[in-house]
N, C-alpha and C positions, 0 to 999 in steps of 0.2 A: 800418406795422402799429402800431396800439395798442401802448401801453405793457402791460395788462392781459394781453392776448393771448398774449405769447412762454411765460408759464408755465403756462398754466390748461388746455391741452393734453398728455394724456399718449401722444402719442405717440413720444418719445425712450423710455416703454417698452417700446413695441413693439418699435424697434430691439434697446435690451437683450435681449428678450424673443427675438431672431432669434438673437443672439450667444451669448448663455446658454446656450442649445438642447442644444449640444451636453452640458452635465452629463447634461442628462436622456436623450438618443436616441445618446449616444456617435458623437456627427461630430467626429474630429480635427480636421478642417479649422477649423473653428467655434470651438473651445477655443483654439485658439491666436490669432486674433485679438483684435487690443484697438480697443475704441473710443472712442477717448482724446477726443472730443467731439462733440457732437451739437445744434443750433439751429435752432428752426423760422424758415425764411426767407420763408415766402409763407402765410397763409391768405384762401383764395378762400370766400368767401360763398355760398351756393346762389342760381344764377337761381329767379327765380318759379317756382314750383309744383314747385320742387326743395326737399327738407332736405337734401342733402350739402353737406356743407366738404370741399372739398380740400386737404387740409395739406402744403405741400414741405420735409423737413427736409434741412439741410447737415451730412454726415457725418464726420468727418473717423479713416480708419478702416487700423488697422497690420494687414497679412495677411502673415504670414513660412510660411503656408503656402500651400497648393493653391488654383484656383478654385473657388467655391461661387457656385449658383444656388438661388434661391429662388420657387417661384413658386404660383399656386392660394394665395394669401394672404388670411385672413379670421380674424374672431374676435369676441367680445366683450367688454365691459368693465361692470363692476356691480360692485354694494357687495352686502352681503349679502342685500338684500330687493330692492334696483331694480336694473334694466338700464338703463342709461345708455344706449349705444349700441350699435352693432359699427361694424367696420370693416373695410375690404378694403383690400390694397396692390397697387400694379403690381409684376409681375415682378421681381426686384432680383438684379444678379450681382455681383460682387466678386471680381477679378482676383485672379491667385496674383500671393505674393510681390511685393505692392505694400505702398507707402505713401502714399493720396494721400484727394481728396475727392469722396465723390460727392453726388451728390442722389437721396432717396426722396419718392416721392409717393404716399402713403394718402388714403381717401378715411373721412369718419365719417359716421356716420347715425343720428340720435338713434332711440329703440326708440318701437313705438307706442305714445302712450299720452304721449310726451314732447315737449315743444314745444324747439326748438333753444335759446330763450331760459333755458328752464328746466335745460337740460343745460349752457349754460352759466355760469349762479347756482353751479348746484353743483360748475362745475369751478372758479369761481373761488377758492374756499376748498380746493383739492384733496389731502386727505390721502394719502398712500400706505398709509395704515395702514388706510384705510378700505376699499380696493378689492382685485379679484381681476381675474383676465381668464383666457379660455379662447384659445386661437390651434390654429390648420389651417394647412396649409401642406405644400408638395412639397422637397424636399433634393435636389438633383444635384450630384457633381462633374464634369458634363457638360454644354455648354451646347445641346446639342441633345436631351438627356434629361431628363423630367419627374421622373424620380427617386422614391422613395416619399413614402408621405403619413407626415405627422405628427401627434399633435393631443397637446397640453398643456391640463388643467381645472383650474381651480380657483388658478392660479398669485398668488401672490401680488406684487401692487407692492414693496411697502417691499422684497421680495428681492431686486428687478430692480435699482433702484437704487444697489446695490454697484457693480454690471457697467459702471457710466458713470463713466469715472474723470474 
């Protein structure tokens, strides 16, 4: 991967953004983990007549509590006037009472109106202070149960960014 690449993607806030969660929708589970690090290991390029990037980040993630599922994952990311993209993730669980590494895989998709090139000019100066992001999503401590919906608007970056120690 490009040198450029590993930063100019925010999706380690998404992760924060899963982790967090819990201040806001009071999931115990959630509050007690830590995610003590997070690196994008893969970005795949869209085939032809594809805009998505597939992004694989490697998590490395402490759960001294229960199992949480996560799933129906989507959302978007924008400054205060443009939408930059959205984004959807695959399903993602995390075992109780572990400490180990997993891998997430989301997928981005510039907003109409935005050419991939152009989403990524502007992520490469990528302030936190600049951006917000809305996220949807399901919460189970069950891994055969979809569990309720969530939805966070308006969230700010620069506050995610604590939650990545």
């Amino acid at each position: 991967m490009k040198k450029g690449l590993r930063h100019i993607f925010p999706v380690l806030l998404l992760i924060a953004a899963l982790l967090s969660l819990a201040s806001c929708v009071g999931v115990d589970n959630l509050r007690k983990m830590n995610l003590r690090s997070g690196k994008v290991v893969n970005v795949q390029f869209p085939p032809i007549g594809s805009r998505t990037l597939a992004v694989t980040v490697k998590l490395d993630i402490e759960n001294p509590a229960g199992y949480v599922r996560m799933s129906d994952i989507s959302g978007v990311i924008r400054s205060k006037d443009l939408v930059l993209g959205r984004f959807t993730a695959d399903d993602f669980a995390i075992d109780a009472r572990c400490d180990q590494e997993y891998l997430f895989l989301m997928y981005l998709t510039p907003d109409e109106g935005m050419s991939l090139l152009k989403v990524l000019a502007l992520l490469k100066d990528f302030s936190p202070d600049d951006y917000v992001f809305d996220i949807d999503l399901r919460l189970s401590g069950n891994p055969s149960a979809k569990g309720p919906r969530y939805q966070l608007k308006d969230q700010p970056v620069r506050a995610l960014l604590k939650n990545i120690r």
